[in-house]
C-alpha positions as CSV (number, residue, x, y, z in Angstrom):
1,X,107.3,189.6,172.1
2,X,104.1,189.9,170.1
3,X,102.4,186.9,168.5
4,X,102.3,186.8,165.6
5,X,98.6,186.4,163.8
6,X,97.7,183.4,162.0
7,X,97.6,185.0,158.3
8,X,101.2,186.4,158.5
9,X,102.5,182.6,159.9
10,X,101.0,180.9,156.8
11,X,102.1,184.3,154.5
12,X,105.9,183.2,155.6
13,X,105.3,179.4,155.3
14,X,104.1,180.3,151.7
15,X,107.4,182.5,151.1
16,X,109.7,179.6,152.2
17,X,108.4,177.1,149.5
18,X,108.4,179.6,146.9
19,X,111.8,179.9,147.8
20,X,112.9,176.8,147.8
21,X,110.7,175.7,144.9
22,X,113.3,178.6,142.8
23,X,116.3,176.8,144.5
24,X,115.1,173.0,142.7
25,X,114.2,174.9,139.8
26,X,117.8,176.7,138.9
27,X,119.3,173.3,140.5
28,X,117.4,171.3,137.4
29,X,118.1,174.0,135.1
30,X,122.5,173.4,136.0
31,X,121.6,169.6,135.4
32,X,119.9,170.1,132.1
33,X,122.5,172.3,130.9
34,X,125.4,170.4,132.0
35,X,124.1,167.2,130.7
36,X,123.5,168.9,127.4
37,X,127.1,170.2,127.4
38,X,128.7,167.5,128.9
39,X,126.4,164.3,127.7
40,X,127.9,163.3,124.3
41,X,131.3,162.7,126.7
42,X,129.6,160.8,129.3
43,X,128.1,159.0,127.1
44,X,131.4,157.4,125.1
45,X,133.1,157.2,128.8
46,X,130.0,154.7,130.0
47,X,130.5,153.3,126.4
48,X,133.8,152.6,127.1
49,X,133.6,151.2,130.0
50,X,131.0,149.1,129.1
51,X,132.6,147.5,126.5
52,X,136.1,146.6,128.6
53,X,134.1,145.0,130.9
């Protein structure tokens, strides 16, 4: 096989943390979104909780 030159190796490194910069950006975007659906619930559970203890 051909080597590869430098410029494309770093060109490809650069693509795979773009990439996986997207992936923790839509994985923080689920969070955010779920804790605003889901927070006022979590909240009165660890309430709860809290107070039987």
């Amino acid at each position: 096989m051909l080597a590869l030159p430098a410029a494309s190796r770093v060109s490809q490194a650069g693509q795979g943390l773009a990439e996986y910069a997207l992936i923790l950006v839509l994985i923080a975007i689920v969070a955010i979104v779920s804790l605003m659906f889901f927070g006022g619930t979590v909240s009165t559970m660890l309430s709860n909780v809290g107070t039987s203890v």
